[in-house]
N, C-alpha and C positions, 0 to 999 in steps of 0.2 A: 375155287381156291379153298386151303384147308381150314376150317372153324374159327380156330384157335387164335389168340388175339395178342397183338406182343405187350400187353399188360399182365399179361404170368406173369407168375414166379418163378426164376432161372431155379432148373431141375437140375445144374449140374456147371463145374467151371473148370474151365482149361488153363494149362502150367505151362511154362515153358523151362521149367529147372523145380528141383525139391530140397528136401534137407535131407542129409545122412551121414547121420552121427551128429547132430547138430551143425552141420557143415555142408554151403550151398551147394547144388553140383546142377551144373549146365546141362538140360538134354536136348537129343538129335531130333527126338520124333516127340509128338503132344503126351503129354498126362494129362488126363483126364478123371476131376472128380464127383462123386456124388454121394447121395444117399440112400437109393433108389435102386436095388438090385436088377431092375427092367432096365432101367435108362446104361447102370453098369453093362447087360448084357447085349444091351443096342450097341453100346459103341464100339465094345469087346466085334463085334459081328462087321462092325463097318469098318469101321481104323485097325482092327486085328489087338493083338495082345489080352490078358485075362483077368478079369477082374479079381483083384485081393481085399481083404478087410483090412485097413490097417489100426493101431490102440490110438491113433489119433481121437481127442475129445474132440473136433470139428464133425458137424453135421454130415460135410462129405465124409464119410469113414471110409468107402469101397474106393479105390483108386484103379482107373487104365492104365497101363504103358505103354500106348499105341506101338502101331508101328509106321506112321504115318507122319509125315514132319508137312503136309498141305491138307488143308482141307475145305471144301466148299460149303459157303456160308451165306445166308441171307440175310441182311440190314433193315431195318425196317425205312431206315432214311437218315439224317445225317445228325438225328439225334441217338442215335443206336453206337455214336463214340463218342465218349466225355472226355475231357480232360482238363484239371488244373494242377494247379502247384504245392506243393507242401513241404514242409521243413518241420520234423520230430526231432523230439529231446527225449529218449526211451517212449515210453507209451503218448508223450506229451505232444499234441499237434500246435507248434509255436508259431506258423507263418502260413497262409494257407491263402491263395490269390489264384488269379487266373494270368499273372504274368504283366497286367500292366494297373489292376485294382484289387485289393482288398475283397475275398467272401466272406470271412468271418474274422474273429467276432463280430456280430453286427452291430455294434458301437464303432466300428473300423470300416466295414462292409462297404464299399465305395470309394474309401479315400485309396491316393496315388500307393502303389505299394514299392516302389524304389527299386523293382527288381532294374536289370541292364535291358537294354532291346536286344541283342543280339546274341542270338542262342550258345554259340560260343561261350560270352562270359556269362551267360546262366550256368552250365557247364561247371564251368572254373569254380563259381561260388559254391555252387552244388557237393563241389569235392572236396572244398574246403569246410563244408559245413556251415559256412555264411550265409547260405541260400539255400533255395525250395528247390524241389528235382518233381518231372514230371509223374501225376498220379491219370495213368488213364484207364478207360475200362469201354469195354466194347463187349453190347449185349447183342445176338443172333440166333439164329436159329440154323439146323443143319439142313443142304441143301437137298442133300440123299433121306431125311427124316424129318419134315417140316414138322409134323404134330409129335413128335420127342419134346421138346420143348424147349424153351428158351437158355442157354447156355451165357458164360459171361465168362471172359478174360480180361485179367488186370496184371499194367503194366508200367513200370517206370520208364521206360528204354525210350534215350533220348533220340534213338534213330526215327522212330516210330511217330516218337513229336517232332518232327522236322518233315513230317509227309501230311500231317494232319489236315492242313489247308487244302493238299490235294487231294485227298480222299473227300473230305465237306464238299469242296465244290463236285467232285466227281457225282456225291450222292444228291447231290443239291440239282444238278444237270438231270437226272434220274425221273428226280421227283414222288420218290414212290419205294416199295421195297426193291432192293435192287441184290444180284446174285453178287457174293467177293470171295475171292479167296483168303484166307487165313496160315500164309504160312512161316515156317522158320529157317532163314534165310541165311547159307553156310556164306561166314565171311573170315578172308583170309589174306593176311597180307606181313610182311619186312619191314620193323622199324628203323629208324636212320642206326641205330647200334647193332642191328644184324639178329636181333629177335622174331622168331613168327609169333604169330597173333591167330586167333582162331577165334571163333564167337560164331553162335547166331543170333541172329535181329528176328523179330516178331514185323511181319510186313504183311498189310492188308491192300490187294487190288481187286477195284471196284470193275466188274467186267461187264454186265448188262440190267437191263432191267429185267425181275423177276417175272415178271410178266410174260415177257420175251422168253426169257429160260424155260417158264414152265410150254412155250406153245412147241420150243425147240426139242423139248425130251423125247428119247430119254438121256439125252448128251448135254443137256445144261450146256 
């Protein structure tokens, strides 16, 4: 197995949409960032597209625009996906739990946080600004570039937090680092008023144990 130990430091982290012109825009295939003109030319060579500089002051300045909307990824186990809650007031973090206690402030850290049980009306409060919407982040490595290094995706998409339980127990069943895919997941449908809807979700499956992937190559 390769050296490298998932205590790095993420060399680089994936998007699923950007700004331009100060204005969000949905994408089809990953963006990919770094700082790391190697790591830019790794990914540019795997997921295709070419790395640009952008005047971004963030540390990733070199941006991918893959051309890849899947990618295969490796877990290290079923702490390699975080997720809690949070509710901002401009830069101000005002509510911050994990959905049924309190993480911080730690004068609060503990006690009941009043969110609803029922994803739904987290949802509801969510949009009305009444409540915290999901912060998750999911740390990997690539399955085609295991020593690339450690990459990181963060994401609020409440699709994503309604699968989380299955993904934990999936990598929990695992035990170990386990092979998943990471992809963006074209969803499409007719409101009751006769509008289409489009979107993609960020959707992670857990397929085997890395172990297994690595005896099975070169096909993972």
């Amino acid at each position: 197995m390769p050296k490298n130990s998932f205590s790095d430091d993420t060399v680089g982290r994936f998007h699923a949409g950007r700004l331009v012109n100060g204005l969000p825009e949905q994408l089809s295939e990953w963006r990919v960032t770094t700082g790391d003109p190697e790591v830019a030319a790794a990914i540019a060579q795997l997921m295709g597209g070419q790395p640009e500089e952008t005047d971004s002051t963030s540390e990733n300045f070199i941006e991918v625009l893959t051309a890849q909307s899947k990618v295969k990824i490796v877990l290290s186990g079923a702490d390699a996906v975080t997720s809690d809650m949070k509710l901002w007031n401009a830069s101000n973090l005002i509510h911050h739990c994990d959905g049924v206690e309190y993480l911080s402030p730690d004068e609060d850290r503990g006690k009941a946080c009043g969110c609803p049980a029922l994803m739904e009306d987290r949802k509801a409060a969510a949009k009305s600004k009444r409540g915290p919407a999901p912060s998750i982040a999911v740390t990997f490595r690539l399955a085609e570039d295991y020593d690339l290094g450690l990459f990181r995706f963060q994401t609020g998409s409440w699709k994503l937090a309604e699968t989380l339980h299955e993904i934990g127990n999936a990598l929990d069943r695992i035990g170990g680092e386990a092979l998943a895919e990471l992809s963006l997941e074209l969803v499409e449908y007719t409101t009751k008023k006769g509008r289409d809807v489009s979107y993609r979700k960020p959707v992670i499956r857990v397929l085997k144990s890395w172990n297994d992937a690595v005896s099975d190559a070169p096909t993972f």
